[in-house]
C-alpha positions in Angstrom: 15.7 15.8 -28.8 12.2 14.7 -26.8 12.6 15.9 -22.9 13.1 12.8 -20.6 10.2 11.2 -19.1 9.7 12.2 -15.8 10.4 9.7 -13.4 6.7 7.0 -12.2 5.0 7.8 -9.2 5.9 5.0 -7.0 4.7 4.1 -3.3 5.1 0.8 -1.4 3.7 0.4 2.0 2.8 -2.5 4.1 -1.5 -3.4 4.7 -3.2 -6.0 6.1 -2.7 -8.5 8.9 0.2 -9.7 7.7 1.9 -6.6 6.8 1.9 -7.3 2.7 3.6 -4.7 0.5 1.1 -3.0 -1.4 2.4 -0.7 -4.0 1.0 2.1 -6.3 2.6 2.9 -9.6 1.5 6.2 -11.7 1.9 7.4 -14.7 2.5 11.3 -14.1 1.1 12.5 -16.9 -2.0 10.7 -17.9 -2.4 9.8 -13.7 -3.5 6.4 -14.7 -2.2 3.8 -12.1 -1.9 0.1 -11.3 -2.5 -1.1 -7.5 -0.3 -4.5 -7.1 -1.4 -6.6 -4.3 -4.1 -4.7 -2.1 -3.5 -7.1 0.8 -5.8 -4.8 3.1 -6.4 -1.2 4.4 -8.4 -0.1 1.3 -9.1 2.8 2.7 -5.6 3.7 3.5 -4.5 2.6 -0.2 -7.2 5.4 -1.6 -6.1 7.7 0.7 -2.5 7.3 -0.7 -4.2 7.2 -4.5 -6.0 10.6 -4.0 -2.8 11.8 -2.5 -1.3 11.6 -5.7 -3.9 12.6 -7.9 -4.5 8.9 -9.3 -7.2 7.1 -11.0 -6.7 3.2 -10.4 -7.3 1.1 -14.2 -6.1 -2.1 -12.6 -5.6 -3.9 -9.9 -2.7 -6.8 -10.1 -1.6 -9.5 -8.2 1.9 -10.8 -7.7 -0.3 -14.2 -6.7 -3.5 -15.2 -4.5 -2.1 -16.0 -1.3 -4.5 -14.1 0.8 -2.4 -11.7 1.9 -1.9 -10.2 -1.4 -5.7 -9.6 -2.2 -7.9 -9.0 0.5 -8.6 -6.0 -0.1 -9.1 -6.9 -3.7 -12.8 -6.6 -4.2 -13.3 -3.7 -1.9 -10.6 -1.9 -4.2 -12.7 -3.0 -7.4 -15.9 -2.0 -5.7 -14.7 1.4 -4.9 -12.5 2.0 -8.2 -14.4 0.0 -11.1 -10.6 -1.2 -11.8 -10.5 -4.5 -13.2 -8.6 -7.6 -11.2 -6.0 -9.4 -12.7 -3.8 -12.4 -11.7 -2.4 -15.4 -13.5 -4.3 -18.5 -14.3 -2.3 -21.1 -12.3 -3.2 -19.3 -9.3 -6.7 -19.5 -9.7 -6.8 -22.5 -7.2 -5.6 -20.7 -4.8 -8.4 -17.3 -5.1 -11.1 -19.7 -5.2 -10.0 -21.3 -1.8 -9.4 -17.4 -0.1 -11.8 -18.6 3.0 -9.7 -21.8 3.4 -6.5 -19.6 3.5 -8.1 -17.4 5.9 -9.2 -20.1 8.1 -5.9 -21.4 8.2 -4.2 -18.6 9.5 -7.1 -16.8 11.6 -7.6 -14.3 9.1 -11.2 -12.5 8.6 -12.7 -13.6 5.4 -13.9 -11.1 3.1 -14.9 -12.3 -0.5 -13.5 -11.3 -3.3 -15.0 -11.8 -6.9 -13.2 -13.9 -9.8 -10.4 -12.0 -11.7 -11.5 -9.8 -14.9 -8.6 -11.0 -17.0 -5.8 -13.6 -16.9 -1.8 -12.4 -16.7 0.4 -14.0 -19.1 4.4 -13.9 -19.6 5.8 -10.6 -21.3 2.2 -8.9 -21.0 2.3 -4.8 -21.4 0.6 -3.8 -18.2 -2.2 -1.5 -18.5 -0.2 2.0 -17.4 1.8 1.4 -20.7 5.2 1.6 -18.5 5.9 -1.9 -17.4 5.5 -5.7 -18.3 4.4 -8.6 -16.6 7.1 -12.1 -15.9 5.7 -15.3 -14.8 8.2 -16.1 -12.4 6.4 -19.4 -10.8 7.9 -21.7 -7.9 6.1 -19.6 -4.7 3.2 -20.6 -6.4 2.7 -21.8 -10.1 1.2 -18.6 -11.1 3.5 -16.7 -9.4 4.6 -12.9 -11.3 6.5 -10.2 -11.0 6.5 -7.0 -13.1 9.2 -5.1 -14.4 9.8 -1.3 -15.2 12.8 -0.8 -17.4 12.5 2.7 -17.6 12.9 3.2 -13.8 14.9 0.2 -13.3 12.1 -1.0 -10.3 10.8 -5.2 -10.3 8.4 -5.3 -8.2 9.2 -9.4 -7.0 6.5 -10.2 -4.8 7.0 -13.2 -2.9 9.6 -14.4 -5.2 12.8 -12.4 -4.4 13.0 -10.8 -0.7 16.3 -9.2 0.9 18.6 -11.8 1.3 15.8 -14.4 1.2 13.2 -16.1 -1.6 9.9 -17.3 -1.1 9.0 -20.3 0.6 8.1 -23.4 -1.3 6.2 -25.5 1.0 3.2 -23.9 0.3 0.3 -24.9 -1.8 1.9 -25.7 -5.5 5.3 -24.3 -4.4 8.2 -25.9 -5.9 12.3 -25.0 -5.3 13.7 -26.1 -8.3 11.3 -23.7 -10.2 11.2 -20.6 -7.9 15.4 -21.3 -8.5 14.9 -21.2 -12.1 12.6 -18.1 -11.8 15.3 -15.8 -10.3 18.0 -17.1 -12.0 17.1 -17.1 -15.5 14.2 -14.1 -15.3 14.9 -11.6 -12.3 19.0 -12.1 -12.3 18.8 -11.4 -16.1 17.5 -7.6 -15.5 19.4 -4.7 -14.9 21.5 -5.3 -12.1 21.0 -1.5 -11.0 17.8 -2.2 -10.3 15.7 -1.7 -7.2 13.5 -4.5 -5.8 10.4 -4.2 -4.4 9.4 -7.4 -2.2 6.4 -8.5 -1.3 7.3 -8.1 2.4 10.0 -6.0 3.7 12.2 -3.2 2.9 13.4 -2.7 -1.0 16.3 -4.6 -2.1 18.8 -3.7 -5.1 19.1 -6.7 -7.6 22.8 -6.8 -7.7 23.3 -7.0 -4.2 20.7 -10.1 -4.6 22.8 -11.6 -7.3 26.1 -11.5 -5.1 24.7 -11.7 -1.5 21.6 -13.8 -1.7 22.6 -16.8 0.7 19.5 -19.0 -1.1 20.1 -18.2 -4.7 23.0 -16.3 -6.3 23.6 -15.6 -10.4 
């Protein structure tokens, strides 16, 4: 019989000026490790990577409102990762200094993605997958680890909430059909990790959400 697995390095912790959740997940035995949605503080997201012992292979994005990249190119820059969102939200990264001049943010740019996310994609730690879960925003993803039983929702799914549609190419009916028929269809033991805000368990979502229950 093989030994279990030991269990991913996980840490989520809010950057930026609007307090994103950035989260690092690690492989502990090759220390390979994905950065989802840099939203700021790249220093304080190496500090946390060297704290671990992890080397960065890619950098992912639940989508490309600014608050979830940022800090994007400066993590490339330092790390050589590679950038990777989904093609429906390319509108929205090319028109980062539009976003920031809506909402008073400093602009910092950011160069294109290296590769495009698509549905049911392996992601590059070799422990999760990538779901296009649009309706936030058409290219809107999250990224599931069965193993661990940890979805990492983005703005899709918070605590008791969802994200908003009246945003640029949001859309209820589909960010309704997101949960419901990809996120509510996962292990209900699992834990949530939103893209602002404290963790979540999905079952407690599926019973108690007062916007969208199974």
């Amino acid at each position: 019989m093989e030994p279990a697995k030991p269990a991913l390095i996980r840490e989520t912790f809010p950057v930026g000026p609007l307090q994103c959740n950035c989260t690092i997940i690690g492989d502990p035995v090759t220390k390979k490790a994905i950065v989802v949605d840099p939203g700021g503080n790249p220093e304080l997201i190496m500090a946390r990577l060297e704290a671990h012992g992890l080397k960065v292979v890619s950098i992912i994005h639940t989508h490309a409102h600014l608050d979830h990249f940022l800090a994007s190119g400066q993590m490339k820059e330092k790390t050589g990762a590679t950038l990777h969102l989904h093609k429906d939200d390319q509108f929205l990264w090319d028109n980062l200094e539009m976003q920031c001049r809506m909402f008073g943010v400093p602009y910092v740019p950011v160069p294109a993605p290296d590769q495009w996310l698509v549905d049911d994609q392996a992601l590059d730690c070799g422990c999760g997958v990538a779901l296009h879960t649009p309706g936030h925003t058409p290219g809107s993803m999250s990224f599931w680890f069965p193993r661990d039983k940890l979805l990492i929702a983005g703005d899709t799914l918070f605590k008791r909430g969802i994200g908003r549609t009246d945003l640029w190419g949001g859309d209820y009916p589909t960010i309704e059909r997101s949960i419901k028929q990809r996120l509510y269809r996962l292990d209900e033991e699992a834990t949530v990790v939103t893209g602002h805000g404290p963790d979540t368990q999905l079952a407690e979502e599926m019973r108690e959400n007062p916007f969208v229950r199974a």
